[in-house]
Phi, psi and omega in degrees: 000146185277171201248101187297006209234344181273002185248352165265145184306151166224113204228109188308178183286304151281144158215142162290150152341129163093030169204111200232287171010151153283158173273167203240120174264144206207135164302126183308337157266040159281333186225345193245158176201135165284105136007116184242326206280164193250151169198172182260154157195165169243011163244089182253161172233122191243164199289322196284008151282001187243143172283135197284142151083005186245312154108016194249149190270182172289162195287318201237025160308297192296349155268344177307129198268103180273141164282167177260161216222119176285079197219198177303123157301141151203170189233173195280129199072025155287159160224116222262102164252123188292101181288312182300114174064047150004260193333325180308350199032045154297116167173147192201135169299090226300139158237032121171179217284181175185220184219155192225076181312143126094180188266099190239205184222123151243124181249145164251175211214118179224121153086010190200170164237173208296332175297335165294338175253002163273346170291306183287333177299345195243000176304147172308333198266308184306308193325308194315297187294353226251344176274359162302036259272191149224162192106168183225262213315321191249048193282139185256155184263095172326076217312343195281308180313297179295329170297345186257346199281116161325121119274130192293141168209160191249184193293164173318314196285296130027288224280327173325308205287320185287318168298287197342314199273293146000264182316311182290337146259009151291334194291302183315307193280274204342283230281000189277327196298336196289318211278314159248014161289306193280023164273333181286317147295332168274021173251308177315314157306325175267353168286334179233018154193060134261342179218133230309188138255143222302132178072350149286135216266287187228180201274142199304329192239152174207118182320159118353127172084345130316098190222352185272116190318178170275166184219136190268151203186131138005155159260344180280029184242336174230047151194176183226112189280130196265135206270133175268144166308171175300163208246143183281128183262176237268312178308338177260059167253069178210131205107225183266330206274127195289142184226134212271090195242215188236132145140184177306321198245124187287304199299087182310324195152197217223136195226192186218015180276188143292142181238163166293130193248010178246122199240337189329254151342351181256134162236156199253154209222126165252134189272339170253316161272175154295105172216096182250177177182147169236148192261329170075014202192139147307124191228167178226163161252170187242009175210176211256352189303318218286114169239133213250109171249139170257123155294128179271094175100349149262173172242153176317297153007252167339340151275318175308309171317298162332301178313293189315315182303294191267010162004146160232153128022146170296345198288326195287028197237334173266009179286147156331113194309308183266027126327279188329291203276008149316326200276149164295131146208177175262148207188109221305117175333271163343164148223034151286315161303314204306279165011312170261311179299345145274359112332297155005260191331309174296323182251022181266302166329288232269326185284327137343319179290261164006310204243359155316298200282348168306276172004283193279310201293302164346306180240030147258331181259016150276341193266339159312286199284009076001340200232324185284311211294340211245166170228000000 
C-alpha cells in the first residue's frame, strides 16, 4: 500500500499567486548561521531594550546615553534572538549595526530573506524548539537542539514576499500600539488636571461655568455601599444578565436571575485584588469580594475616575474597605461639575476600549498568518 503522506504537497495553508514549487524541509542551520565575533560599540542592544514579544526597540532607545559596551557584532539585516528565557519572546531585526550585550544568538540568512527567519523565529514550531531550553533557574535555548530541527522553507523569492506581509503588520500593531500609549499618556494627564493636587483646593483645568471651591470629605462620604443580591455560584452562569467577579476578567458568565438594574451611578470596587470595574448595564455578582458602590451626590463616571486616579498598589487593596473610606481627598460641590469630568473620562475610557480591541484583533491575525503562512 502507498503511504498517504508521500502524495501530499508540501505547501503552507495560505499562499500568494504565483508560487506553486513544494517548500524544501532543510535543517535550520542550512539557512540560518550564528554571528560569533565581538566587538565594542555604544549603539548596543540589550534585552531591556526590545519590547518583549513585539521585536521592537523601547521607545526612548535613542535617547539613551550608552556606554560603550562589548557584546556580538551585527549589521542591518541580521536577527537578534534572545536565547536566555527563550519564553521572554525577545528579538528584533537589525536596521543597523551595533552590538548584542548579554545572551542573544545574531543570526544570519542563506538562501531565504531575512525578514522571513525574522518570521520564522516567532513561528510555533521554532518557539516550541527554541523553548526546548537546558538549565532550570537560567533556562537557555540549545543551539545544538534548533540547529539540527527541521524546517520547511520556500524558495528566495517566496520567502520575500511572505516576511515583507509580516513586517508590514508588525508596522500596523506598532502604530495601533503608539496610538494607545498615547491616549492612555493623555488619560493620566487629565487625571492630574483635572483633579486637585495634594494641598490644593481645586484643579488645575476647570469646565466653564465652574468656580466654586472644592471640599474636603471622606471617600465614605460621598458614596454608598450598596447591599447585594444573592451571589451566582459558577453552575448557575447561564443567560442574558452579566455577572460579575474581581480580577481583570470581570465577566464571570451570564445569568437569567434578577439582576441589579440601577447602574447609573455605580462602580463594583474589588476588595481583594486590583479590580474596579463600572458595569453600564444590568449585572448580577458571582462572589461577595464584589462591593457595589453608589456614588452621592456624584456621577458615576466620576467615581470610577477617582478610583482609577488613586489606584494603590495590590497590597493597598487588601486593606480593609473600611480603611479605604476612612482617606480624605477633595471633591467638587456640584455634581454638575462632577458629570462633565466624568463624562470626559468616560469617553476617553471608551476609545481606550476601541483601539485595545484594534489592537488585540491585529495581533490575533498576525498570529493566523504566522500559523497559515508557515508550515
Amino acid at each position: 500500500m502507498s503511504d498517504p503522506k508521500a502524495n501530499k504537497k508540501m505547501v503552507p495553508g495560505i499562499r500568494f499567486t504565483g508560487f506553486t514549487d513544494d517548500w524544501e524541509q532543510r535543517k535550520f542551520d542550512s539557512f540560518a548561521s550564528r554571528n560569533m565575533k565581538t566587538r565594542e560599540s555604544t549603539l548596543n542592544v540589550e534585552y531591556e531594550d526590545v519590547v518583549s514579544g513585539a521585536g521592537k526597540l523601547v521607545p526612548d532607545y535613542e535617547l539613551k546615553r550608552k556606554d560603550s559596551k562589548r557584546g556580538i557584532a551585527f549589521f542591518s539585516g541580521n536577527v537578534l534572538f534572545g536565547k536566555l528565557r527563550p519564553y521572554l519572546k525577545n528579538w528584533l531585526l537589525a536596521d543597523f549595526s551595533g552590538v548584542a550585550v548579554g545572551d542573544w544568538w545574531v543570526l544570519s540568512t542563506k538562501d531565504i530573506s531575512s525578514s522571513f527567519l525574522y518570521s520564522l523565529v516567532q513561528s510555533d514550531k521554532y518557539q516550541t524548539t527554541a523553548n526546548q531550553t537546558s538549565g532550570t533557574k537560567m533556562p537557555r535555548s540549545d543551539w545544538k537542539t534548533v540547529s539540527q530541527e527541521v524546517f520547511s522553507i520556500p524558495s528566495y523569492d517566496e520567502s520575500e514576499v511572505i516576511g515583507k506581509m509580516i513586517l508590514n503588520a508588525d508596522q500596523l500593531i506598532t502604530l495601533h500600539r503608539r496610538k494607545l500609549d498615547e491616549l492612555n499618556d493623555y488619560k493620566k494627564l487629565l487625571l492630574q488636571k483635572l483633579f486637585p493636587k495634594n494641598g490644593e483646593q481645586n484643579p488645575e483645568w476647570r469646565f466653564a461655568g465652574f468656580a466654586d471651591d472644592w471640599e474636603q470629605r471622606k471617600l465614605g462620604e460621598i458614596l454608598n455601599v450598596k447591599k447585594s443580591k444573592e451571589y451566582i455560584t459558577e453552575s448557575e452562569i447561564s443567560g442574558k444578565y452579566k455577572v460579575i467577579q474581581q480580577g481583570d476578567n470581570p465577566v464571570a458568565g451570564y445569568s437569567d436571575k434578577e439582576p441589579f438594574t440601577d447602574y447609573n451611578d455605580v462602580v463594583l470596587f474589588g476588595d481583594h485584588t486590583v479590580s474596579i470595574y463600572q458595569p453600564k448595564h444590568p449585572f448580577l455578582l458571582a462572589t461577595d469580594g464584589v462591593k457595589v458602590l453608589e456614588a452621592l451626590n456624584l456621577s458615576g463616571n466620576f467615581l470610577y475616575a477617582l478610583l482609577e486616579k488613586n489606584r494603590p498598589e495590590q497590597q493597598g487593596y487588601k486593606r480593609h474597605f473600611s480603611i479605604l473610606k476612612g482617606v480624605s481627598g477633595i471633591y467638587p460641590q456640584k455634581k454638575e461639575e462632577s458629570v462633565e469630568i466624568g463624562n470626559l473620562f468616560d469617553m476617553l475610557n471608551q476609545t481606550i476600549t476601541l483601539h485595545q480591541r484594534k489592537l488585540e484583533k491585529l495581533e490575533l491575525l498576525k498570529k493566523a498568518m504566522l500559523q497559515k503562512m508557515f508550515i
